[in-house]
N, C-alpha and C positions, 0 to 999 in steps of 0.2 A: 519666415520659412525655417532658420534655425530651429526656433522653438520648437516647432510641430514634428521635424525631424528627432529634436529630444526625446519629445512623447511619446514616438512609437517604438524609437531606436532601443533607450532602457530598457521597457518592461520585454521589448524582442529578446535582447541579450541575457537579462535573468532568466525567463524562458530555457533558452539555447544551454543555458548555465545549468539549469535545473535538470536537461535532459540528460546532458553530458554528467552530472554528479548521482543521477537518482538509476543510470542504466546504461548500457555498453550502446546505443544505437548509435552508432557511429555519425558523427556531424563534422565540418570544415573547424578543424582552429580558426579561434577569431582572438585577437589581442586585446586585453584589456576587460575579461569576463569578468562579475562580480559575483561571487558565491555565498555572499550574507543572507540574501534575500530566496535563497532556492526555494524553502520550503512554502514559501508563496505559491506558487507554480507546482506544488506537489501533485497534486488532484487532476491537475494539466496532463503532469508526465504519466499517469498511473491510468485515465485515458487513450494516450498515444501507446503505452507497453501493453492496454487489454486489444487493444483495435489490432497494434499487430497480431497479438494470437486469437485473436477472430479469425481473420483471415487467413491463416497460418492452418484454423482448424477450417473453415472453410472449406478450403484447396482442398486438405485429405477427405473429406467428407466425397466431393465428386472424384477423387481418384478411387473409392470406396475401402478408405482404411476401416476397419473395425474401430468400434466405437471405444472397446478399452484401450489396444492400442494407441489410437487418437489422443487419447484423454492423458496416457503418461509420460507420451511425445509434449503436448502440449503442456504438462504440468515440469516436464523437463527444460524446455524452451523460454519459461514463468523466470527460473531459476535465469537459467544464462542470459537471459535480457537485463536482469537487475544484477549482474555479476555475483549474484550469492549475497548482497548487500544487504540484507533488509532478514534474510532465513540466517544469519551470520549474527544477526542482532538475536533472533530470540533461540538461538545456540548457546550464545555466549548470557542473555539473562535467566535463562531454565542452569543454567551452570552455579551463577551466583545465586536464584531462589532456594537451589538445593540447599545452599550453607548455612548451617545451625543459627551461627553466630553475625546478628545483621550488620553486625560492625565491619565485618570480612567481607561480605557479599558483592561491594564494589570493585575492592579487590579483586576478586573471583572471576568478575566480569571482565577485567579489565587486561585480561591473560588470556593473551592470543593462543592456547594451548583448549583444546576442545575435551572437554570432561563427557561423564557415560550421557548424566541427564541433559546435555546439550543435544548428544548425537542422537538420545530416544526422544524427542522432540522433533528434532527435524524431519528423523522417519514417521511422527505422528501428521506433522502437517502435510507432508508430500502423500503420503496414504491418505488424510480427508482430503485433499484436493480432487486426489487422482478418480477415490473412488465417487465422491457427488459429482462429480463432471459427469462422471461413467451412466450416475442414474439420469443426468438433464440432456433431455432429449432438444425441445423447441430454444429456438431465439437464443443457443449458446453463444453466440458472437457477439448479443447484446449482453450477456447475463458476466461474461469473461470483462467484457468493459467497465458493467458497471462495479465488481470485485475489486480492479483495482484501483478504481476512482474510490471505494467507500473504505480501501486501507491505508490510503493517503489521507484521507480526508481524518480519520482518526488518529495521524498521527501529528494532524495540524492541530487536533483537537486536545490531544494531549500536550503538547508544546504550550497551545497556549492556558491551559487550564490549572498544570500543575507546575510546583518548582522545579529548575534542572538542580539537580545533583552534585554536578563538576564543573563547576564554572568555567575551568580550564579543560576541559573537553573538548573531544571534535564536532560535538554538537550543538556545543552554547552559542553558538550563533545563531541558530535555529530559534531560540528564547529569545531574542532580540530581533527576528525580523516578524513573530508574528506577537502584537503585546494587548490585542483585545480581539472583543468577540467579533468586529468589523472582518479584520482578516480572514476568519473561516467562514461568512456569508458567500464571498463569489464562488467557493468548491463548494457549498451544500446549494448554491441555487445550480451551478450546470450539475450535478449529480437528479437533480430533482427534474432537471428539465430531461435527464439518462431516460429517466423511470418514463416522463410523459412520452417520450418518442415509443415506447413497448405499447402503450396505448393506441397511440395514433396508428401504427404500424396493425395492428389488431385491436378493435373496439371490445373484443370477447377478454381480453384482458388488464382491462382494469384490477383487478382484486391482484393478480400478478405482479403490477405496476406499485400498487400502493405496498405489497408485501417487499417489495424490495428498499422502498424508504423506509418502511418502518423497522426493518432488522437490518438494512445500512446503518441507517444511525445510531439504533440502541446498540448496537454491537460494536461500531465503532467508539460508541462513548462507553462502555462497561469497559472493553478492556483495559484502556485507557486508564477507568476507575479503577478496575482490579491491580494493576500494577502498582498504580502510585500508593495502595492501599499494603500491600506487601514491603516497597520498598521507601515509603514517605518523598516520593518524586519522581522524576523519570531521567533516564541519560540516554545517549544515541543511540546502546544497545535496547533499551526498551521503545523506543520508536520503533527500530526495525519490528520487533517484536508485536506491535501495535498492528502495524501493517501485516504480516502473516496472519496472524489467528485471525484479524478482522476480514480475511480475505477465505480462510478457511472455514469459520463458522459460517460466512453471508453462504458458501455456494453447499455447505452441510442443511441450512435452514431453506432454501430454496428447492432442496431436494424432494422435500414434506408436499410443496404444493407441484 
């Protein structure tokens, strides 16, 4: 009975760990949380932050908010769930890409002081967000879910694909808990199973369903590639980073169909 208690009790607590590190949803102190292994659970928690703003856009939909409104209510809401953690990240990397010299660029990044190209960055993501939300009309509560399941999911992808940077980072722990491609099968299977539920929900939707695996993933895996290709690795600021654009290109390219 120990045992079985072990099994479920961990992977519960890194869970709970991951929620509490990856977004403000308020949960119980519990003693004794283990935050090595979050980035396991990322895909989990990026699930739980689209579902609340599902339902968050839901609600205003039958209070009959307008649709723009809606959309930068909700891309506001995007922001305060993850405390800015993740749009903080690709602030602070468009900050150090700007710098000439790639020896500096770490540096750069690593300076809690917010420069031009970080700030017209953020204004670009929060605008593609606001405005494809604005064009997606059907199944936004699924389409919001499965956004930030595929910008977690790319930053498992980058963790475990490319070198960290700073060993002594507040990231490099993130490099140690995912160390092969085993670890990012369980968030690309519930991602894939996101897509088969738009199906099942509507049979008229398949080509929907598969368009959304196929630009989850290529998109989570380009940026990923594009970064490390700029900066020969990645650190916690391009993680974050990983996560936005992944999340702003998927619901830009969904807007097509």
């Amino acid at each position: 009975m120990t045992n079985f208690s072990q099994w479920w009790k961990s992977p519960l607590n890194t869970l709970i760990a991951s929620v509490i590190f990856y977004s403000v949803v308020p949960l119980p102190y519990i003693n004794g949380l283990d935050f090595r292994k979050v980035s396991l659970f990322a895909p989990i928690v990026g699930l739980v932050i689209g579902g609340i703003l599902g339902l968050c856009d839901t609600g205003m939909i039958y209070l009959g908010v307008p649709v723009l409104t809606r959309s930068t209510l909700i891309v506001c809401a995007w922001i305060a769930l993850t405390g800015g953690l993740h749009l903080d990240g690709a602030m602070d990397t468009a900050d150090g890409l700007a710098v000439g010299n790639p020896e500096k660029r770490l540096e750069v990044m690593a300076d809690s002081a917010t420069g031009a190209f970080g700030a017209m960055v953020a204004i670009a993501i929060v605008l593609l967000k606001t405005a494809a939300l604005t064009e997606i009309e059907a199944h936004r509560w699924l389409i919001l879910i499965a956004a930030c399941g595929w910008g977690r999911w790319g930053q498992q992808l980058a963790i475990w694909r490319y070198p960290y940077l700073k060993p002594t980072g507040k990231g490099a722990f993130h490099k140690e808990a995912i160390r092969s491609y085993k670890d990012v099968i369980p968030g690309l299977l519930l991602l894939l199973s996101l897509s088969g539920l738009l199906w099942l929900l509507n049979s008229h939707s398949l080509f929907i369903a598969l368009t959304m695996i196929l630009s989850g993933s290529a998109i989570a895996w380009l940026t990923g590639l594009w970064f490390n290709h700029k900066l020969g690795g990645h650190t916690g600021d391009t993680y974050g980073a990983v996560v936005e654009w992944t999340e702003a290109f998927f619901l830009c390219v969904l807007t097509v169909f």
